[in-house]
C-alpha positions as CSV (number, residue, x, y, z in Angstrom):
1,X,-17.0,45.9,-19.1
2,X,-19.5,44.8,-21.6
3,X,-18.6,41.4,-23.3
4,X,-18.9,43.4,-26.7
5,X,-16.6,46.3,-25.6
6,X,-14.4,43.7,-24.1
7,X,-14.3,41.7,-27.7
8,X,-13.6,45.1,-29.8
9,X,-11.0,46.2,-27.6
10,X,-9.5,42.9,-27.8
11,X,-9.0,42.8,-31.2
12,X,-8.1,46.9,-31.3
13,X,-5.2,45.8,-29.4
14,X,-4.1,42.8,-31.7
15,X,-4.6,44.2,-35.3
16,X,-2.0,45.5,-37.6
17,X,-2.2,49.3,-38.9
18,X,-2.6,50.0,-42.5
19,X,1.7,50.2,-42.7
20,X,2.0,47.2,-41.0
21,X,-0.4,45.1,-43.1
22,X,1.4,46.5,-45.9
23,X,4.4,45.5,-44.7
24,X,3.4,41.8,-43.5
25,X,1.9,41.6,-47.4
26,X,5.3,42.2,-49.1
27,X,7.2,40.5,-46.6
28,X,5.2,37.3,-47.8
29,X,4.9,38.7,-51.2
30,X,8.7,38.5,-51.6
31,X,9.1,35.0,-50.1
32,X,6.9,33.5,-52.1
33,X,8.7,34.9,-54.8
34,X,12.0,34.3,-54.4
35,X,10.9,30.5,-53.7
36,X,9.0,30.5,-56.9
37,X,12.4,31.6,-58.6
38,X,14.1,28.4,-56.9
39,X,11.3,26.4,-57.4
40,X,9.2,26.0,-60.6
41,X,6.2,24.2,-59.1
42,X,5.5,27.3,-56.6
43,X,5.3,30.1,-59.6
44,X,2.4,29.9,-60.4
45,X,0.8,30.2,-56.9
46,X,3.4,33.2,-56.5
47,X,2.5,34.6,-59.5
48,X,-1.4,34.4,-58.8
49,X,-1.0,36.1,-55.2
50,X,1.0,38.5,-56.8
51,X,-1.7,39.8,-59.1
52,X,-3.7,39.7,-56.5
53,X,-2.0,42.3,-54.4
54,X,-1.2,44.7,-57.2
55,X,-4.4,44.6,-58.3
56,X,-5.9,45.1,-54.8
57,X,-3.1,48.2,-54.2
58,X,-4.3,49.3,-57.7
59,X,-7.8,49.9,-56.7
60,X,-7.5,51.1,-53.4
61,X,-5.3,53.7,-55.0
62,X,-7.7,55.0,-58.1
63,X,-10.5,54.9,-55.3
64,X,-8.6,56.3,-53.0
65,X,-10.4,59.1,-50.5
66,X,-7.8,61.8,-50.2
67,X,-5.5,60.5,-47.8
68,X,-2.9,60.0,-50.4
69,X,-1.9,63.0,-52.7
70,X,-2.9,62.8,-56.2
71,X,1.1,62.5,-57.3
72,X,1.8,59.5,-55.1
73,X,-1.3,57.8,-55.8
74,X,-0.8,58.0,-59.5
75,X,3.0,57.0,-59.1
76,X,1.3,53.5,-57.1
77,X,-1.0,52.9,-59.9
78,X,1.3,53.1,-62.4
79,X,4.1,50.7,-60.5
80,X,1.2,48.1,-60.2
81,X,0.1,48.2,-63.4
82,X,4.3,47.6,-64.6
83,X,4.6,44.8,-61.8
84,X,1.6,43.6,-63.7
85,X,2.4,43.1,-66.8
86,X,5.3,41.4,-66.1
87,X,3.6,39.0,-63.9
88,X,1.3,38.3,-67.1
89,X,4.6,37.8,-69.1
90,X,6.0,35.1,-66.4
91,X,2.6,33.7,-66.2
92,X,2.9,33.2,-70.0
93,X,5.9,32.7,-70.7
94,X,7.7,30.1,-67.8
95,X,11.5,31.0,-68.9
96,X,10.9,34.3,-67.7
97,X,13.0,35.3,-64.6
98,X,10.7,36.5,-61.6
99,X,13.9,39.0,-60.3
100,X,12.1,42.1,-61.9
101,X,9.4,41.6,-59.7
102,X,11.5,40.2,-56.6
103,X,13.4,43.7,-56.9
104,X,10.0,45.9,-57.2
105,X,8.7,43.9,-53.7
106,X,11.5,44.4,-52.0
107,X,12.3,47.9,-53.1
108,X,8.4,48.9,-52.0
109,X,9.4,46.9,-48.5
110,X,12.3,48.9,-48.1
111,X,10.3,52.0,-48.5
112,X,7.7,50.8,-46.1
113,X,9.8,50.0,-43.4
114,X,12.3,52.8,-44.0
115,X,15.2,51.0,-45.4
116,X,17.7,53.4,-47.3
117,X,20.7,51.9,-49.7
């Protein structure tokens, strides 16, 4: 097999699909966050990632290429841009509880993975 082929199957074989990226991302997502709600001095690395992420989801979502209906994509969009405003709120304002935004990851993980309740 040819060293290239080898290489690309390789990797084929070790890489996450686009759910299960997802999935890794708010499983860290979360952490972070609920460790940033026990402990000040991690919130504002939280809060950056978090950003981050929505903003990433955000885009890939308004330049989306049809693989996502119109209705879903626009219901995305607009949870990002509400988990981002409130991460500009905690960023600004330190008193701010982060639970708004632990709830919103883990109800998009639950909905990722399948999780009902």
């Amino acid at each position: 097999m040819h060293p290239g082929l080898r290489a690309y199957k390789a990797v084929a074989e070790t890489s996450l699909s686009g759910r299960e990226a997802e999935v890794v991302a708010f499983t860290m997502m979360l952490e972070e966050l609920q460790n940033a709600e026990a402990d000040a001095s991690l919130r504002a690395k939280a809060l950056d990632r978090h950003q981050k992420l929505w903003s990433l989801i955000m885009k890939a979502n308004i330049i989306d290429s049809g693989h996502t209906p119109d209705d879903e994509r626009a219901l995305i969009v607009n949870l990002a841009d509400k988990a981002q405003k409130y991460g500009i709120q905690a960023i600004l304002n330190e008193e701010l509880t982060l639970f708004p935004l632990i709830d919103i990851s883990r109800d998009v993980l639950d909905g990722l993975t399948g999780v009902t309740g």
